[in-house]
C-alpha positions in Angstrom: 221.5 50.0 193.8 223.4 46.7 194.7 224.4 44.9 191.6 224.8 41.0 191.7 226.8 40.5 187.9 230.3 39.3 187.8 229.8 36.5 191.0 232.0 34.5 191.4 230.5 31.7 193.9 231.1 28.7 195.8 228.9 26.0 197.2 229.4 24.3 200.0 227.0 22.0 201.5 227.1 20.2 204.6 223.8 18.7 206.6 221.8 19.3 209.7 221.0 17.7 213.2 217.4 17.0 213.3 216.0 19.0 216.6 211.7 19.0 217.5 211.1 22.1 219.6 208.8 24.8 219.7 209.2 28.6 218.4 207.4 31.5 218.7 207.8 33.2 215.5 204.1 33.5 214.6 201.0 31.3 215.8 200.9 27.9 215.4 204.9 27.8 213.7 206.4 24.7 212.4 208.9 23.1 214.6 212.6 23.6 214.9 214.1 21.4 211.8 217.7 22.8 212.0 219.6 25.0 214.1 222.9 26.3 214.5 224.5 28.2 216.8 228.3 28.0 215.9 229.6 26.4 219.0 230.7 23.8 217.1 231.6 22.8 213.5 229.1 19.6 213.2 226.5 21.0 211.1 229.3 21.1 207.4 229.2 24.5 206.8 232.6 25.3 204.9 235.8 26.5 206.4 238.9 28.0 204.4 240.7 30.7 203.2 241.9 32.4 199.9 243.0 35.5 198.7 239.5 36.4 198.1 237.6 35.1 201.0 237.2 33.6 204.5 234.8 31.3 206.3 235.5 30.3 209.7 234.1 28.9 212.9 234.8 31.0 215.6 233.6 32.4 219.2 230.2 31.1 218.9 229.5 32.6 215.3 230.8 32.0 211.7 232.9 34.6 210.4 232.4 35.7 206.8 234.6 37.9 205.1 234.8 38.8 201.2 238.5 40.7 200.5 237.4 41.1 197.2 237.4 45.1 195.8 236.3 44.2 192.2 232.4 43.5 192.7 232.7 39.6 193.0 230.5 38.3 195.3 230.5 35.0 197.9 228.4 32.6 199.6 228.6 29.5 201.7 226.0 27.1 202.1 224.5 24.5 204.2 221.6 21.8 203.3 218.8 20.1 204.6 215.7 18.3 203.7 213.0 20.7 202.5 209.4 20.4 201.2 208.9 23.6 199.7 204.9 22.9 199.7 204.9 22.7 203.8 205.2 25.6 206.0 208.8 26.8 206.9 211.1 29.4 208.2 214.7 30.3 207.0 216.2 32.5 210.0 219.5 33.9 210.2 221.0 36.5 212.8 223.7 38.3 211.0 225.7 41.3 212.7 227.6 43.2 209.9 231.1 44.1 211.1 232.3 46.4 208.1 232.0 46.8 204.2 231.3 49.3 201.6 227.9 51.5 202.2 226.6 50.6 199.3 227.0 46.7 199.6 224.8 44.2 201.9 224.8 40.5 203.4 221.9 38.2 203.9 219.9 34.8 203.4 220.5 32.9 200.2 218.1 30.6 198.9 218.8 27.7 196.1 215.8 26.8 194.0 218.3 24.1 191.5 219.2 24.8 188.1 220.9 28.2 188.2 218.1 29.6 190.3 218.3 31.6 193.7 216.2 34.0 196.1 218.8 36.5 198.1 216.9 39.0 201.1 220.0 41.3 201.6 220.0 44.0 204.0 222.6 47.6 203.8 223.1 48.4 207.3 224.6 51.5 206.6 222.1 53.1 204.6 218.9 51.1 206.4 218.1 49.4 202.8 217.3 46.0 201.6 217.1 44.3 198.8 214.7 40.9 197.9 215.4 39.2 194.7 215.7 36.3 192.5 218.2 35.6 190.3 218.6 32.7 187.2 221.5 32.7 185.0 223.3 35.5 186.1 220.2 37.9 185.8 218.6 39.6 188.4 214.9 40.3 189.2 213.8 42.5 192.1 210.9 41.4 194.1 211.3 44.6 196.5 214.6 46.5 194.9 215.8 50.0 196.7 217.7 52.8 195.7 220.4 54.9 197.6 218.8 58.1 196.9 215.2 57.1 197.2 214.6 57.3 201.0 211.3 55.4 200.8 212.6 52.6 199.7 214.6 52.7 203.1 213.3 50.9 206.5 213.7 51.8 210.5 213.7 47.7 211.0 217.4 47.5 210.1 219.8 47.6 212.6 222.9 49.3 212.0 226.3 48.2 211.9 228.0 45.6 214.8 224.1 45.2 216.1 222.7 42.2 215.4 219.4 41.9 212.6 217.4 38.7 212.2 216.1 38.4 208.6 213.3 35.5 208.1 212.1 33.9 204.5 208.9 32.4 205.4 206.5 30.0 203.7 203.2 30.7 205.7 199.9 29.8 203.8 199.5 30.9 200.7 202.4 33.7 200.7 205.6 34.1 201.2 206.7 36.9 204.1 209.8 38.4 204.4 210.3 39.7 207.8 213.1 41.8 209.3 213.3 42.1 213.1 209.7 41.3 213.3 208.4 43.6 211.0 207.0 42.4 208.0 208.6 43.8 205.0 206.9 42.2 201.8 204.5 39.2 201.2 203.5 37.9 197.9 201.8 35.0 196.7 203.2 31.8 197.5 202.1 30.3 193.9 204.1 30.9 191.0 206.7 32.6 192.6 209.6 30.3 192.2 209.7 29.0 195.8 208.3 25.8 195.2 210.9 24.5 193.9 213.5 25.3 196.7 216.1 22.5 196.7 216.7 22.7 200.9 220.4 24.5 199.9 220.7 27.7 201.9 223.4 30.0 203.2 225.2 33.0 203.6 225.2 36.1 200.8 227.7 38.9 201.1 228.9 41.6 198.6 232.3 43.2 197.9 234.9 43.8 200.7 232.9 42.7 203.6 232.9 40.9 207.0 229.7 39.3 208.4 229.2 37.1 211.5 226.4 34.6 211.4 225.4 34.1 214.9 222.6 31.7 214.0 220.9 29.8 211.2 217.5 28.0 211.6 215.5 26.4 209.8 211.5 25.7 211.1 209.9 23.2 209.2 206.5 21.1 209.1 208.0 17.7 208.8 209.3 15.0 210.8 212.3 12.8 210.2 210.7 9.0 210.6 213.6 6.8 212.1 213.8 3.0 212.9 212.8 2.2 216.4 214.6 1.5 219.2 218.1 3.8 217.9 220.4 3.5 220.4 222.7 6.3 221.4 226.4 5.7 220.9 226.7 4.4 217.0 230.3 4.5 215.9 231.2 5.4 212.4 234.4 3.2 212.6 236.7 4.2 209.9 238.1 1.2 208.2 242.1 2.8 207.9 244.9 3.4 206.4 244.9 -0.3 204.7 241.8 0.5 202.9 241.1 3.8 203.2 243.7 6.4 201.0 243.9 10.6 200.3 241.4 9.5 197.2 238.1 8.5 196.7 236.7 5.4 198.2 233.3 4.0 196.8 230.9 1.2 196.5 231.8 -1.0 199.1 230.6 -4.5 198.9 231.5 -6.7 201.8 230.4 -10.2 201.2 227.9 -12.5 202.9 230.7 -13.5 205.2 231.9 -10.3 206.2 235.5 -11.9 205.6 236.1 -10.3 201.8 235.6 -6.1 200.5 235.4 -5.5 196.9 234.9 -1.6 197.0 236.5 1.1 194.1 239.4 4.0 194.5 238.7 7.0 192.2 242.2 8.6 190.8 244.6 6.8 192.3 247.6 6.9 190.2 248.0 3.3 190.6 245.1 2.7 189.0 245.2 1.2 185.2 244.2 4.3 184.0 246.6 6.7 185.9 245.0 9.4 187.7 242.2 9.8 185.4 241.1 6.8 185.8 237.5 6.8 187.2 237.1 3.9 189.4 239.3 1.0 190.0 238.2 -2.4 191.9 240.3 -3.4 194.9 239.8 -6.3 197.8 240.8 -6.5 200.9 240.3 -9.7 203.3 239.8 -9.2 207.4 242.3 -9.7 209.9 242.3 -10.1 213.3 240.2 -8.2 216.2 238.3 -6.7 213.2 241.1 -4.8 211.2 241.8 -5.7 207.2 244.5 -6.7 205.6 246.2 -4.5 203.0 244.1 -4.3 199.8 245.0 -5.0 196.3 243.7 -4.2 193.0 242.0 -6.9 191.8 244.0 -7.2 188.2 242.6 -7.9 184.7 240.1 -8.5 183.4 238.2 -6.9 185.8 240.1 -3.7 186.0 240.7 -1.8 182.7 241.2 2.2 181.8 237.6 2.5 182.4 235.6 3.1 185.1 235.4 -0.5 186.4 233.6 -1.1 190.3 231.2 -4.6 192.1 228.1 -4.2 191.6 227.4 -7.2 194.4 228.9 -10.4 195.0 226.8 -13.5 195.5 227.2 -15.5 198.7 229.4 -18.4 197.6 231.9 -15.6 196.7 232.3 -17.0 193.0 230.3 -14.7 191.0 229.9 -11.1 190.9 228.0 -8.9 189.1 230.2 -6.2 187.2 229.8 -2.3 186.6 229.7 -1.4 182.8 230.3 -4.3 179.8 233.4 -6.0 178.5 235.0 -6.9 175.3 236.5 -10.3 175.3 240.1 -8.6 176.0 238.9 -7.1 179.0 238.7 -3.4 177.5 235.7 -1.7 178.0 232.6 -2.0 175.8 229.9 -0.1 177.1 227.7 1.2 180.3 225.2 -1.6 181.4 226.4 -4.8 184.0 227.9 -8.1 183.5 228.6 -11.1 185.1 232.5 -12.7 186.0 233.0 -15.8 187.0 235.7 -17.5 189.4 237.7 -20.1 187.4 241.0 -21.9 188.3 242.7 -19.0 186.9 241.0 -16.3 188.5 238.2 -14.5 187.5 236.3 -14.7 183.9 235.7 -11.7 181.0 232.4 -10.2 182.4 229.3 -11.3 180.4 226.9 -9.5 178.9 223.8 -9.0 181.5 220.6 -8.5 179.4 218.0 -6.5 180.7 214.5 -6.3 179.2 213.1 -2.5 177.4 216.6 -1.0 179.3 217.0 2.5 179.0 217.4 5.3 181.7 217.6 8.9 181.2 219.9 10.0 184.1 223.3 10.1 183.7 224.0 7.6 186.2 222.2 4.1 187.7 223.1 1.7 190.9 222.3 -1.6 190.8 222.3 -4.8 193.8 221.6 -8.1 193.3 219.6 -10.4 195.5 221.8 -13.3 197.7 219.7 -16.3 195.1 220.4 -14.0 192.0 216.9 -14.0 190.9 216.0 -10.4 191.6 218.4 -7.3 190.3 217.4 -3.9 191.9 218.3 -0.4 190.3 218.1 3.1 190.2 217.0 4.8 187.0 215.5 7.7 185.5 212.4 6.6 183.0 209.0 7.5 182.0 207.0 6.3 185.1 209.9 7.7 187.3 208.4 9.8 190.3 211.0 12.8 189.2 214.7 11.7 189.1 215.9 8.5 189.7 213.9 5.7 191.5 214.2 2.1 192.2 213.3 -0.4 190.0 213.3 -4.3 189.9 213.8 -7.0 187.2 213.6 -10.3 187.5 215.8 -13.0 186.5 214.4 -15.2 182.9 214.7 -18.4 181.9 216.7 -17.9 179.2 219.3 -15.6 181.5 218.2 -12.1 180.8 215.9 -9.9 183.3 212.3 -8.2 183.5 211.7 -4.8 182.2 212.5 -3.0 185.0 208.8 -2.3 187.3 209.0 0.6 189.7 209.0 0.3 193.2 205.9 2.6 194.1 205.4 5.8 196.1 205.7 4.4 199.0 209.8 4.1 198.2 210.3 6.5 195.2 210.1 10.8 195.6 209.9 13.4 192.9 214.0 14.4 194.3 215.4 11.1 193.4 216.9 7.8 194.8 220.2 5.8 194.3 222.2 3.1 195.8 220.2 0.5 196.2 221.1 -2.7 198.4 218.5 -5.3 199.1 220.1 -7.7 202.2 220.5 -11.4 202.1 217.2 -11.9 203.7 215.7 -11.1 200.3 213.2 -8.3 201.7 214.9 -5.8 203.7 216.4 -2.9 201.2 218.6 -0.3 201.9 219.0 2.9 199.5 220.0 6.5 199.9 217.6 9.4 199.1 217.3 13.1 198.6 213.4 12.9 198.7 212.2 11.3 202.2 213.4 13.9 204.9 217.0 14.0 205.8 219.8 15.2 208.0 221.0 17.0 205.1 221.8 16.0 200.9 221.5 12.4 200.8 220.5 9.8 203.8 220.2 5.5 204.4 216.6 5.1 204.8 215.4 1.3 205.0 212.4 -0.1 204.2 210.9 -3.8 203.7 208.8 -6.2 201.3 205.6 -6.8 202.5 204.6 -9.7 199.4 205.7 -11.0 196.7 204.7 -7.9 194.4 207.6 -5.9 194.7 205.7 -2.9 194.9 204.1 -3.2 198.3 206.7 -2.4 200.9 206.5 -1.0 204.3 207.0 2.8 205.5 210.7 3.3 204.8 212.3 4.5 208.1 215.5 6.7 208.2 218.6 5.2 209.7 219.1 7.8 212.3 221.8 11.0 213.0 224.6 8.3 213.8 224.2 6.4 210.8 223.5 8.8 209.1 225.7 12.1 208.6 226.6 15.7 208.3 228.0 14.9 205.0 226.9 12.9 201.9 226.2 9.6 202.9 225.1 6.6 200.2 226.4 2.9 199.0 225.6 1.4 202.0 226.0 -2.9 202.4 225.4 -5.4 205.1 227.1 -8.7 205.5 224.4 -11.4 205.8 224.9 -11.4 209.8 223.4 -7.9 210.0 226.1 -7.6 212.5 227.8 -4.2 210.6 227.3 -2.3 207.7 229.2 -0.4 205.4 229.0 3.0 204.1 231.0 5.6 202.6 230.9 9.0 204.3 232.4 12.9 203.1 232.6 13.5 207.2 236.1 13.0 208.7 237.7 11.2 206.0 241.0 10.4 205.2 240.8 12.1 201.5 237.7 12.9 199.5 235.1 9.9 200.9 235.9 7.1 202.7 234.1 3.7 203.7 233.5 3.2 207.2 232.1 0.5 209.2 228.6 0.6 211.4 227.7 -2.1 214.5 224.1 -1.9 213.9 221.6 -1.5 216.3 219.0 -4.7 216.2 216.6 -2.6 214.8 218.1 -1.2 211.9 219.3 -5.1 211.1 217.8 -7.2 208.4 215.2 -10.8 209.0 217.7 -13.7 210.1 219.0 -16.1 207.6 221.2 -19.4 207.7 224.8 -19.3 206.1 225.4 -22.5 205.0 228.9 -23.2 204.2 230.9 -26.3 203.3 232.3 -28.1 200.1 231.3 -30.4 197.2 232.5 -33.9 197.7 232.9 -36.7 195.2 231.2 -39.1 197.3 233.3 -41.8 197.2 236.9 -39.8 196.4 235.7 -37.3 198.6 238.0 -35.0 196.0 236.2 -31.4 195.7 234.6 -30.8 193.1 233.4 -27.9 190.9 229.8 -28.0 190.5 226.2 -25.8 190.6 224.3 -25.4 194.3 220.3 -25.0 193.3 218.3 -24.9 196.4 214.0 -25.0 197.1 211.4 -24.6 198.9 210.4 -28.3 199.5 206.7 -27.1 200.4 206.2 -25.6 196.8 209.1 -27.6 195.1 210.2 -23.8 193.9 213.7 -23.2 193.0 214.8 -20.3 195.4 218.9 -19.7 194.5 221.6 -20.9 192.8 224.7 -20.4 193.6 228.5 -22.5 192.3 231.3 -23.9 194.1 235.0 -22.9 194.3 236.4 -25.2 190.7 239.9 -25.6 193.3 238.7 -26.2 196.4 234.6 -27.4 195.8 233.8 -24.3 198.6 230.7 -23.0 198.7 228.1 -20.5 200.6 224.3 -20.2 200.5 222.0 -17.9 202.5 218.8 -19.7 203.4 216.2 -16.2 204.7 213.8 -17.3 207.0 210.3 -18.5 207.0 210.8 -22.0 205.1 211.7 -25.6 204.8 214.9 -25.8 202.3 216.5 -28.6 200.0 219.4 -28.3 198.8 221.9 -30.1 196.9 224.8 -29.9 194.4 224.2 -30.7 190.3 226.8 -32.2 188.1 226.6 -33.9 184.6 227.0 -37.9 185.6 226.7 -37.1 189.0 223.2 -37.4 191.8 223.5 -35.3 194.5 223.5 -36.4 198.1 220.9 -33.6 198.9 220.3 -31.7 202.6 217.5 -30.0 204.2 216.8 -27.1 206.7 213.9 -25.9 208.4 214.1 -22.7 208.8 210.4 -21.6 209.5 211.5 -20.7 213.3 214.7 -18.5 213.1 215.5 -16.2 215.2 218.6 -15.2 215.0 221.9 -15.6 212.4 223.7 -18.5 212.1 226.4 -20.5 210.5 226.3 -24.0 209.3 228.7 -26.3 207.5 227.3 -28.9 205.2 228.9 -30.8 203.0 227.7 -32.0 199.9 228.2 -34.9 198.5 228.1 -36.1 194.6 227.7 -39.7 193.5 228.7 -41.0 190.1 226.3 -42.8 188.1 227.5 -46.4 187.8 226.4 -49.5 188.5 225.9 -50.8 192.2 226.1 -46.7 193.4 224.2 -46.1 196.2 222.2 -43.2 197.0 220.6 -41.6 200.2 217.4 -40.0 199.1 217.6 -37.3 201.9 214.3 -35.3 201.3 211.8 -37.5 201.9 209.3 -37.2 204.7 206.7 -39.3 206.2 204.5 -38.5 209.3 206.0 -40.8 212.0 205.1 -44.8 211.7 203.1 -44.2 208.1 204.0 -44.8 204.6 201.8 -41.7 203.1 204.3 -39.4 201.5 204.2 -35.5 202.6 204.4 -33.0 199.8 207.9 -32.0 200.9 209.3 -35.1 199.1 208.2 -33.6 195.9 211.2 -31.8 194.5 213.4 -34.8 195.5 210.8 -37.1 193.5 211.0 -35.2 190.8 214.6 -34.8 190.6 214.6 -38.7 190.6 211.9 -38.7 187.9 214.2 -36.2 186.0 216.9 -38.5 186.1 215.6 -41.5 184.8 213.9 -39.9 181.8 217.7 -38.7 181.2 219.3 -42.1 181.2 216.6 -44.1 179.7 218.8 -47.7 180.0 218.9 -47.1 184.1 217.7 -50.0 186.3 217.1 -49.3 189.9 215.9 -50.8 193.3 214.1 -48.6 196.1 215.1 -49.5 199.6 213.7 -48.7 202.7 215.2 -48.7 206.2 214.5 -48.1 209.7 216.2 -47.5 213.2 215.8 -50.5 216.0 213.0 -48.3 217.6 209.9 -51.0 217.4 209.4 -54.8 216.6 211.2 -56.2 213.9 207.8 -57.2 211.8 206.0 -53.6 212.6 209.3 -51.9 211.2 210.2 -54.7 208.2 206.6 -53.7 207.1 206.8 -49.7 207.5 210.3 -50.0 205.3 208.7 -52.2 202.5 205.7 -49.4 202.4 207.6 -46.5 202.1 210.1 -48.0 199.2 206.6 -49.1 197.3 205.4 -45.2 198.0 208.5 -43.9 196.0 208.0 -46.6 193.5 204.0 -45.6 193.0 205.3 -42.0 192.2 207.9 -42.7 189.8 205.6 -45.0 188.0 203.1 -42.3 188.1 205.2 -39.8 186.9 206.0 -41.8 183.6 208.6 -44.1 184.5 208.5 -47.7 183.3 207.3 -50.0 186.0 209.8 -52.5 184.9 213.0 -50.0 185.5 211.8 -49.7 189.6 212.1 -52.0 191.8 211.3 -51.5 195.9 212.6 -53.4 199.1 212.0 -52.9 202.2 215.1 -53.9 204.9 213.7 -53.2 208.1 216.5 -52.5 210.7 219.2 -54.8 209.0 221.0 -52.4 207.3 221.8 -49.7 209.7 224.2 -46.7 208.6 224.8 -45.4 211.6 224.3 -46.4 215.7 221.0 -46.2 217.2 222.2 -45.2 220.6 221.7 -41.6 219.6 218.9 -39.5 218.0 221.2 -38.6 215.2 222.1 -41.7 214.5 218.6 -43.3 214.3 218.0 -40.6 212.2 220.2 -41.4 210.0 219.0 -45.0 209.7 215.2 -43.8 209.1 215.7 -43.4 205.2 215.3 -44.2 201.8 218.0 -45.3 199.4 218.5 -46.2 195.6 220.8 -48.4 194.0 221.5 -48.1 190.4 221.3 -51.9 189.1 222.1 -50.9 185.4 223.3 -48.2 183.8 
């Protein structure tokens, strides 16, 4: 009787190419899922040698031998998507080349948790053995005995021929079949192999030598990809300069693709030595796309902890932290925080509340959205689908966020998610996943927000067999161009995992969006200045994003998705912003914009361009777009209730002098009636109307009689 105690095991899993063809194994089969042949060593299976064993890839088949003599026994594994609950067909072709008659080879089968089905076959004495084993115990669905010939079968093959063994799940059994006769079938319920984990692989007992000459898997699914995939992705490792013999993780590349904040596990560099869990470094791009030589990014980020980016918002001044700090920079807790650029560098993290927090795995992801409102995560908790899923909170007035709401069905899977990244568009999201089918443990699928529930979202499409791997592939982040991507990736790495760089296909690319870039001015200094961005959505008066500038050098970034009409403008304390506008209801592609923006002290005889206020052409009638910068006036004056000011309006030279000394008068009552209307004493407003007598600008152009179509105030009194 073969005897399975005393194993000493390994587990190596590696992925599968996704291949739709036809079989005729029985009627009506699922199609080819994964197959391998052995001509090459793309599909992960393990390679290596000891003392006790071999695996190699050789001469078209994948030699297996176990040198041990003390009944230890081996395996190697492979992995792919699997739903147990659809039809499916293990097959393996295994020639045995030598080994003690007593001892057998076959299929092994992970059902998770210490759980496994083996179908083992003893060439030499033309016996098998079917079994399931948890915990080191053995139960024998079909067991066979040395001296009990009926137990024995004519199906096997003997040594140096090859025999193809097949664990099938085919209606409501599940057959075992040995050169295409049926051996044993039993009930497909209850018997353990529902909760198959997609691990399989080779089983061999002591002193033996096997060659695998093929390993497929048939399967009833499909692998759903974005459209339009071209052929020719390159996984572009990033080098030397950021890439080292340890682990590389969560890369973060920021909206500019000019800065990487990512982690290196056990370096002994790192704060913590060698057991140090993760330590942040940054690295800024050079030339012809190579990066400069990173460095750790210093206290009080880094500490003996486990310290990594969580994301980094677009104006590059604020990022959201892994874990929680004391104020001396050690480590306080698990959860996330918030640092701050200062003049110094960058702030103690603070304290991120979220709302009814807990989680019940032992690990979470989290990525912010580019306007810092929304905060997406993976967790384990009661309304969880199975292991981790994604979940949303929302940013709260008074700083914290939402109990976390789950994404739906549609994204979550009873085998868990993680890595979350939603892109600067604000609707595309990115995440990795055991549970929608895969190339093998882990894939990028992407999927998209269909409305403003957060739980409505389109089908989420995987990333494709470029993208994605033959290894573990997760923490996956797109610079707001969509131009690349980047990923870390177990498959020809420098060290343990590396982060490599993706040109993505337009398909697999987020919605458009503006990057607006430029500095806060003092408007009549013009010295930079430090100071919040806020911007809206000037046909609801919503505030969209907020965002800081640079204290140094008053630099700042914003990323405007499409599908509106923004405002946006710079707040300080004594200070009224000069604010912009962009319509961006037409994108269609990315671009980059530099505006500067301008801050005016509040003192007496200031000036100010009221920028975001719209009239049809030739009326006074005010559009519902001026809103938010009425308001902000409104706001103002209620604040410094001794302020005195006139409303002027101007025009370009385009019309009689009369017809436009009239339409300028109009318009400056128009923002007068508001204010007044909004609570402000009449007696603190005045309104004049300068016609074409005041331009700011030429009117040979169409920018510059732009520029003279507007609306000032002057502060009178303070």
């Amino acid at each position: 009787m073969i005897s399975f105690s005393s194993i000493a095991g390994r587990l190596f899993v590696g992925l599968s190419l996704l291949l739709f063809i036809s079989t005729s194994l029985y009627a009506q089969s699922p199609s080819l899922f994964f197959f391998d042949d052995f001509e090459t060593t793309s599909k992960g299976w393990y390679e290596g040698e000891t003392e006790k064993y071999s695996f190699k890839i050789t001469n078209g088949g994948y030699l297996c031998t176990n040198k041990s003599v003390s009944g230890e026994t081996f395996w190697s594994t492979n992995s792919t998507y699997l739903n147990p609950d659809k039809e499916f067909t293990y097959q393996f072709k295994i020639k045995e080349l030598g080994g003690y008659a007593s001892d057998g080879a076959g299929i092994y089968l992970s059902a998770g948790n210490n759980k496994y089905f083996y179908f083992v076959i003893n060439p030499e004495r033309f016996e098998y053995a079917i079994a399931s084993s948890e915990n080191g115990k053995n139960t024998f669905l079909y067991e066979y005995y040395g001296s009990n010939t009926n137990k024995r079968t004519a199906a096997i093959k003997p040594r140096n021929v090859t025999n193809t063994l097949e664990i099938a799940h085919k209606g409501s059994n599940i057959l075992f079949r040995l050169n295409d006769t049926e051996l044993l079938s039993i009930p497909y319920a209850g018997s353990g192999f529902e909760s198959l984990t997609g691990v399989f692989g080779i089983f061999m007992r002591t002193n033996m030598t096997v060659v695998v000459e093929e390993a497929s898997l048939y399967h009833d699914v499909q692998i759903k990809t974005v459209p339009n995939l071209t052929n020719g992705i390159k996984r572009e490792n990033l080098g030397a300069n950021i890439n080292t013999i340890y682990a590389e993780k969560l890369p973060y590349i920021a909206a500019d693709g000019k800065t990487l904040y990512y982690s290196i596990q056990g370096n002994p560099a790192n704060t913590g030595g060698t057991m140090d869990g993760d330590e942040i470094y940054v690295a800024t791009a050079a030339a012809e796309g190579n990066w400069n030589k990173s460095t750790a990014i210093g206290k009080p980020l880094n500490n003996a902890g486990p310290n990594a980016v969580i994301s980094v918002t677009p104006d590059n001044n604020s990022m959201l932290i892994m874990n929680q700090y004391n104020a001396d920079g050690t480590q306080k807790g698990s959860g996330v925080s918030f640092s701050y650029r200062t003049e110094s560098g960058w702030s103690v993290p603070a304290d991120v509340v979220i709302n009814n927090f807990y989680n019940r795995a032992n690990t979470n992801e989290y990525s912010l959205s580019a306007d810092r409102k929304v905060l997406f995560m993976t967790l384990q908790r009661d309304d969880s689908k199975g292991d981790k899923d994604v979940y949303v909170s929302f940013l709260q007035k008074d700083g914290s966020f939402s109990t976390p709401l789950n994404l739906g069905s549609q994204v979550n899977t009873s085998k868990g998610e993680l890595t979350p990244f939603i892109a600067a568009d604000g609707v595309t999201l990115y995440f990795a996943t055991y549970g929608h089918p895969t190339y093998g443990s882990a894939d990028i699928y992407m999927t998209r927000r269909l409305d403003s529930t957060y739980t409505n979202w389109s089908e989420p499409l995987n990333l494709g067999p470029e993208i994605n791997s033959t290894a573990w592939d997760a923490y996956y982040s797109v610079e707001a161009s969509g131009k690349y991507a980047y990923m870390v990736t177990a498959e020809n790495s420098i060290g343990d995992i590396d982060i490599v760089r993706i040109a993505l296909p337009q398909s697999a690319k987020p919605k458009p969006v503006v990057l607006v870039y430029g500095k806060v001015l003092h408007a009549t200094t013009k010295l930079p200045l430090k100071a919040n961005i806020q911007y809206v959505d000037l046909a609801t008066g919503k505030e969209i994003g907020i965002a800081t500038s640079d204290p140094k050098t008053g630099e700042y970034k914003i990323v405007l998705p499409t599908g509106a009409n923004y405002g946006f403008l710079a707040q300080k304390e004594n200070f009224f912003s000069v604010s912009d506008n962009m319509d961006l209801n037409d994108l269609k592609e990315y671009k980059e914009l530099e505006r500067n923006l301008y801050l005016a002290p509040l003192i007496t005889g200031q000036t100010i361009r009221l920028n975001n206020l719209f009239f049809d052409t030739g009326k006074s009638d005010l559009r519902k777009e001026s809103y938010a910068e009425l308001n902000r006036t409104v706001e103002l004056m209620k604040l410094y209730l001794t302020m005195t000011i006139e409303i002027s309006g101007h025009t370009d030279n385009v019309g009689g002098d009369a017809e436009n000394q009239t339409l300028s008068e109009n318009r400056a009552k128009a923002v007068v009636n508001y204010l007044v209307s909004h609570g402000i004493d009449a007696s603190r407003v005045q309104s004049k109307g300068y016609g074409k007598t005041k331009p700011v600008s030429t009117n040979d152009t169409d920018h510059g009689r732009q520029l003279n179509r507007r609306v000032d105030f002057t502060i009178i009194k303070m």
